[in-house]
N, C-alpha and C positions, 0 to 999 in steps of 0.2 A: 786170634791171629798171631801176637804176641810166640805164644807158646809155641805155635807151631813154626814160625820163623825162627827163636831160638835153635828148634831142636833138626832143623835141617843144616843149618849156619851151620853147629855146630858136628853134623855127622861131614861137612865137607871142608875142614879146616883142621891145619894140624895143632894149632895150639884154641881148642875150644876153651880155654877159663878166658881167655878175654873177649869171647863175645858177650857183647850185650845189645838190649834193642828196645827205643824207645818211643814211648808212643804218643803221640797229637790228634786229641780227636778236636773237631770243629766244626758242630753239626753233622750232618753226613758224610764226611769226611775225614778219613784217617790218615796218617802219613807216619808211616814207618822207617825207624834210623834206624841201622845194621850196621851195629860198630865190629870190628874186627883187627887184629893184629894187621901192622902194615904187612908180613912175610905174606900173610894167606886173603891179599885184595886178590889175587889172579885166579885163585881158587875159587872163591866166589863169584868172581864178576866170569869167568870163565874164558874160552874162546871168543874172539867176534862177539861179547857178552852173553851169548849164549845160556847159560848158567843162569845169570840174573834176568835175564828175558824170561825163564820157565819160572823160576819164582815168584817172577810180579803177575805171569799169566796164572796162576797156582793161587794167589795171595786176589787176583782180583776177580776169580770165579766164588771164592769164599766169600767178602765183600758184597759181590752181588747177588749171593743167598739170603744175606741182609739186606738187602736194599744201600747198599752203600757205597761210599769211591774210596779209593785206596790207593795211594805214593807212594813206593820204596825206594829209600834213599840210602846210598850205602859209603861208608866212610870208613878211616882208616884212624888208626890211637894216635897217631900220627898229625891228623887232621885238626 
C-alpha cells in the first residue's frame, strides 16, 4: 500500500521528491501519513476533497483484500 500511495501522490503533485509516506501498523490496522509539499495540499486533498476521498476509497478496498483497516492521513512539510 505504501508503494502505491507513493506512486499516485506522486503522479498528482508538482514537486514529487518531497513526498514521502509513513506507515503505522497496529494489529490489523494501518494508518497511512502522506507527507507532501505545502504548494501541492490542494492537489492532493482536491476539490470538496474529492481526490483524497478516491484514494482512501482505493487504499481501503486494498486493505480489505487483507483483511484489514486502513487511515489516511495527509499532511503538509509545513505541518
Amino acid at each position: 500500500m505504501k508503494d502505491f500511495l507513493e506512486y499516485v501522490a506522486r503522479g498528482l503533485v508538482d514537486k514529487p521528491d518531497a513526498v514521502w509516506v509513513e506507515v503505522d501498523e497496529d494489529g490489523d490496522e494501518t494508518v497511512l501519513t502522506l507527507g507532501v509539499d505545502q504548494e501541492d495540499m490542494g492537489r492532493v486533498i482536491g476539490r470538496d476533497g474529492r481526490i483524497a476521498n478516491a484514494i482512501r476509497s482505493l487504499l481501503k478496498v486494498m486493505a480489505t483484500k487483507d483483511g484489514r483497516h486502513v487511515e489516511l492521513e495527509i499532511v503538509s512539510d509545513a505541518d
